[in-house]
N, C-alpha and C positions, 0 to 999 in steps of 0.2 A: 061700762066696765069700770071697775071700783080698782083703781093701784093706792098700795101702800103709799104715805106720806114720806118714806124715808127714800122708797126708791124713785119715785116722782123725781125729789130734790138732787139725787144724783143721779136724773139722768136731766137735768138741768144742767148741771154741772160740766158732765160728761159734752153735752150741746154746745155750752159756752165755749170750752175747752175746743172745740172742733171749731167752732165760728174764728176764735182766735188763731188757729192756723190759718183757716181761710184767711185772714184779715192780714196777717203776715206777711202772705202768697200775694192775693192779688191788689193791697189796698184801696178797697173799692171806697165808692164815696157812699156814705150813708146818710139817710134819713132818720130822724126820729123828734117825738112829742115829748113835753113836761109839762106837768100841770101845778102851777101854786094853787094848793084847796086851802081854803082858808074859813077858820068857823071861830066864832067867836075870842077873834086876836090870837088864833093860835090857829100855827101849819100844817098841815101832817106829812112825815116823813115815814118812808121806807127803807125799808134795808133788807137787799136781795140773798136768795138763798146760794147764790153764783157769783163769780167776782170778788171784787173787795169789800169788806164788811163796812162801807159806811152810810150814814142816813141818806139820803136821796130824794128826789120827790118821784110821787108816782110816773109811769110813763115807760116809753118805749118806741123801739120801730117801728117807722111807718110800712106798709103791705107797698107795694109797686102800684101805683095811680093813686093813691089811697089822698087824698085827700088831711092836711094837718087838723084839724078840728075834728074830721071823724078817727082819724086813727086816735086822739088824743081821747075823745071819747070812750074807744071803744076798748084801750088800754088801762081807762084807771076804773072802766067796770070790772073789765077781765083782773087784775092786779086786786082792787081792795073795795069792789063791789058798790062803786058808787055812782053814781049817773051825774054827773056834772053836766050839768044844764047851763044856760049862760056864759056860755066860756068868751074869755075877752082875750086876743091876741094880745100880748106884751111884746114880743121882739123874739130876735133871730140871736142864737148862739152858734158859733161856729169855732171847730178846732181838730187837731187832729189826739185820738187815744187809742190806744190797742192796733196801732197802723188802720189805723179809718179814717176817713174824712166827715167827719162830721159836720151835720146841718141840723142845729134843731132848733124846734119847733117850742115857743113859750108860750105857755097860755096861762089866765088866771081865772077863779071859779069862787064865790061864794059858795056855800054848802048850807042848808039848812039843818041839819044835822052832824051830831060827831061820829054817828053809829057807822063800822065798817065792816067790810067781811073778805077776809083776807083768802090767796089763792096760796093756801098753804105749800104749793110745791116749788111758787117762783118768790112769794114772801115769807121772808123768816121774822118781821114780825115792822108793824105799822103803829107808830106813837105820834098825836098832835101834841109838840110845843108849842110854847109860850113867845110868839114872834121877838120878844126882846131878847129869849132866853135859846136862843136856837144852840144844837150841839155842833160839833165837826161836822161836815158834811163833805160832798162830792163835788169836784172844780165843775162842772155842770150847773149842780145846783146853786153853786156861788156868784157865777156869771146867772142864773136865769133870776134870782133874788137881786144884782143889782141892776139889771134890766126893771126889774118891775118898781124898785124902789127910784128908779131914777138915776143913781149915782152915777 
């Protein structure tokens, strides 16, 4: 069954939007992945069609038992069509956002390719920078880049 790009996006929206009441209500502890892809000195970021409009790196929650490596996997196919192979655990971020507990999950991936394909209804749109030249990004993504760099 083939939905409109536009109504996909809001009912992303409309989900999010529900998830944050939930998150309100019961502050539950959550789980979730991020992945540094990295191709040729340069990152790729995303920026979700829900939420706040900043770059990000791919990823998301993890399923209940689910495993961080295979969720992490199976998020940045679902999200920007990639198969990250070789994933190397970098370290654990933790904090709380949207009244959640957060645990996540870092991982890092070579790519041998830049070529993406993005899930037009949860991404509004995926650019690799220039690892010296990175834009704004999301307090996530700032803790899981100095995890990986060490600092």
């Amino acid at each position: 069954m083939w939905i409109p790009i536009p109504l996909l996006r809001a009912g992303y929206r409309c989900a999010y939007a529900l998830l944050r009441l939930y998150w309100f209500i019961v502050q539950p502890r959550v789980r979730g992945a991020l992945a540094l892809l990295v191709y040729n000195n340069q990152l790729l970021l995303v920026r979700n069609t829900y939420g706040r409009p900043v770059w990000t790196l791919p990823g998301g929650m993890m399923k209940r038992s689910e495993e961080p490596a295979v969720a992490m996997q199976r998020e940045v196919y679902e999200e920007v069509g990639v198969a990250a192979n070789g994933l190397q655990h970098v370290g654990v971020c933790t904090g709380r956002q949207a009244h959640r507990h957060d645990t996540i999950y870092v991982f890092f991936a070579q790519v041998p390719q830049p070529t993406v394909q993005i899930d037009p209804g949860e991404i509004l749109e995926a650019h690799w920078f220039p690892l010296a030249e990175l834009p704004s990004v999301s307090t996530y993504t700032r803790q899981a880049l100095t995890l990986w760099q060490g600092k």
